[in-house]
C-alpha positions in Angstrom: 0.0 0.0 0.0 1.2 3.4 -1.0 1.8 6.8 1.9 -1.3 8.5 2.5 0.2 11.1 4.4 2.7 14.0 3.8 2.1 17.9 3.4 -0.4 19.6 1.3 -0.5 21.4 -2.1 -3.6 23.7 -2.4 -4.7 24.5 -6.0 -7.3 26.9 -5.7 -9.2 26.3 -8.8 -11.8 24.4 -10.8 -11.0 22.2 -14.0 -7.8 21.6 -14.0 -7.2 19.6 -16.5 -5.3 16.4 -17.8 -3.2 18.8 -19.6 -2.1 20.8 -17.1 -1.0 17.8 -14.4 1.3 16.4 -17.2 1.2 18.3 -20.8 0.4 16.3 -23.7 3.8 16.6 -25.3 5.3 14.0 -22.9 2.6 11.4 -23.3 5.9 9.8 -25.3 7.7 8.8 -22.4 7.8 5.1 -21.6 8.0 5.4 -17.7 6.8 7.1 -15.0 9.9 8.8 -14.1 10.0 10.2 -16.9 7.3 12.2 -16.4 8.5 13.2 -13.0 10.4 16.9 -13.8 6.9 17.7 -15.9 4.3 17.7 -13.1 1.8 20.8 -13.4 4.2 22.4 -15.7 1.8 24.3 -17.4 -0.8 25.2 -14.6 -1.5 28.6 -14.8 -2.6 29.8 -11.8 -1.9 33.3 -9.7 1.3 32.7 -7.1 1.7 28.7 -8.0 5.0 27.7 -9.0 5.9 24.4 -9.9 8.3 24.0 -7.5 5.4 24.2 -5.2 5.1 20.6 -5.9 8.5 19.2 -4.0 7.9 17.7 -0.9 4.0 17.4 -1.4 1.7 14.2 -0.6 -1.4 15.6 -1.2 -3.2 18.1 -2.9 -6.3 20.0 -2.6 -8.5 21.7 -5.4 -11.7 22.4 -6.1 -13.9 20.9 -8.7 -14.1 18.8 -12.1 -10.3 18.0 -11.5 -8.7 15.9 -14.4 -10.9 16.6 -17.0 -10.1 16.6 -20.5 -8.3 14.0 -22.3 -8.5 10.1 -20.6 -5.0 9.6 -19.8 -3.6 7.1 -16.9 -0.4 9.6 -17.1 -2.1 12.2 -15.4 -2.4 9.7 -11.7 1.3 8.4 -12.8 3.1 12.2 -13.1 1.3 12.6 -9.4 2.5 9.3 -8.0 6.2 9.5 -9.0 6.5 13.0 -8.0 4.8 11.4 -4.4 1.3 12.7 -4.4 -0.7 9.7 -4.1 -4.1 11.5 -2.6 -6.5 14.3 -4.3 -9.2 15.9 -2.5 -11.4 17.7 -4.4 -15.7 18.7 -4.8 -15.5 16.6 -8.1 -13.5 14.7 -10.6 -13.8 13.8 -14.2 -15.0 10.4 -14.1 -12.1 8.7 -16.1 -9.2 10.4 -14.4 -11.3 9.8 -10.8 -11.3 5.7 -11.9 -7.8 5.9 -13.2 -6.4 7.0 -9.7 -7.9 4.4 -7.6 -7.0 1.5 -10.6 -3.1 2.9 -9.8 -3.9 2.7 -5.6 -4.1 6.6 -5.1 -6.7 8.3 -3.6 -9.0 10.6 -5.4 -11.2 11.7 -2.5 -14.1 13.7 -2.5 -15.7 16.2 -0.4 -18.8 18.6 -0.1 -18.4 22.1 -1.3 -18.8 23.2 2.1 -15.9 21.5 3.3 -13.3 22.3 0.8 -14.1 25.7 1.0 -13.4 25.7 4.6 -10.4 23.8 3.7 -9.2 26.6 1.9 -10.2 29.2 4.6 -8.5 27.4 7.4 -5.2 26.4 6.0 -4.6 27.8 2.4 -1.1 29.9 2.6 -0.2 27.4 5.9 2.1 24.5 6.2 -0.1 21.4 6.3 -0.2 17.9 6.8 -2.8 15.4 5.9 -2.8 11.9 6.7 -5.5 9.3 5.5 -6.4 7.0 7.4 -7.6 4.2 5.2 -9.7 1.8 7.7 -11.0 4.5 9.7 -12.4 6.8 6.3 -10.6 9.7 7.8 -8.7 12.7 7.0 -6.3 13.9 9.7 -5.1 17.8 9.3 -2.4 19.2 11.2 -1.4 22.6 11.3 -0.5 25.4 13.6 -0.3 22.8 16.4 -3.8 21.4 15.8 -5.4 18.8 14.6 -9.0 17.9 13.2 -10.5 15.1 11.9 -13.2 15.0 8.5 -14.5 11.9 7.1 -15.2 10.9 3.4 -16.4 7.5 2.2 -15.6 5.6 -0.8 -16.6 2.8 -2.2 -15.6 -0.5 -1.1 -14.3 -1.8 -4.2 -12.1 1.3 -4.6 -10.7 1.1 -0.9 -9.9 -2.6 -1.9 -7.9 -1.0 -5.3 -6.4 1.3 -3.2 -5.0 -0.8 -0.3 -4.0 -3.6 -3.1 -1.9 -0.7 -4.4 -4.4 -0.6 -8.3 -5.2 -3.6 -10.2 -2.6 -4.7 -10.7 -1.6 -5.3 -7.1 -5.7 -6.9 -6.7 -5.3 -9.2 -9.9 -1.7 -10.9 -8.7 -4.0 -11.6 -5.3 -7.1 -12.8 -6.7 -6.4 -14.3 -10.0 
């Protein structure tokens, strides 16, 4: 099973898209490292910078994230530059599927929440740590902690904790 915990990247913005996490000109490359140095590359949004990314487990956005094109390289560039969880209002469908059949964590929340995500700890130094059993979210910053839960579904936690299909067909078939 992959980390589920680490410091947070906050993308404040709907629809980012496939294109953005990892530009089509790569979609070339033969391995995931590869793709590493090209994470987010051309996200253009106000005060990001993609260094931003080093040092990052998780990131939080708002909605429709990974829309566009149906690409598995999109969850790849995130997990070999160490991002294995997304929170967001909303995915695109595909990209949403294609995380959890890699292991990651594409989790979402109410509209409510994230924007009180982004009120509360936007601009901070965060941590996030899932805790996979438990359907929890465990923030740390400034000394505190809370606690938000999110379900899944139970075929999805099963991808994720076998590490993708991969890791769930070499136990079941």
């Amino acid at each position: 099973m992959k980390n589920f915990k680490g410091n947070v990247l906050f993308l404040d913005r709907s629809d980012i898209n496939t294109d953005e996490i990892i530009p089509a000109k790569y979609l070339t490359e033969i391995t995931k490292e590869a793709l590493q140095p090209n994470l987010l590359e051309d996200l253009v949004l106000p005060g990001f910078h993609k260094e931003d990314t080093q040092n990052k487990a998780v990131i939080v956005t708002r909605e429709n994230f990974g829309c566009g094109s149906s690409r598995e390289h999109a969850p790849w560039a995130l997990e070999v530059n160490g991002i294995n969880v997304v929170i967001a209002e909303s995915f695109a469908r595909i990209f949403r599927q294609n995380m959890y059949n890699c292991g990651m964590f594409a989790i979402e929340l109410p509209k409510e929440t994230i924007e009180s995500l982004f009120t509360n700890y936007a601009g901070k130094t965060v941590a996030m740590e899932i805790d996979v059993d438990a359907d929890t979210i465990i923030i740390s910053a400034d000394g505190k902690t809370e606690t938000i839960d999110f379900k899944v579904g139970e075929f999805d936690k099963t991808l994720v904790k076998e590490g993708g299909w991969v890791g769930y067909a070499d136990k079941n078939y």
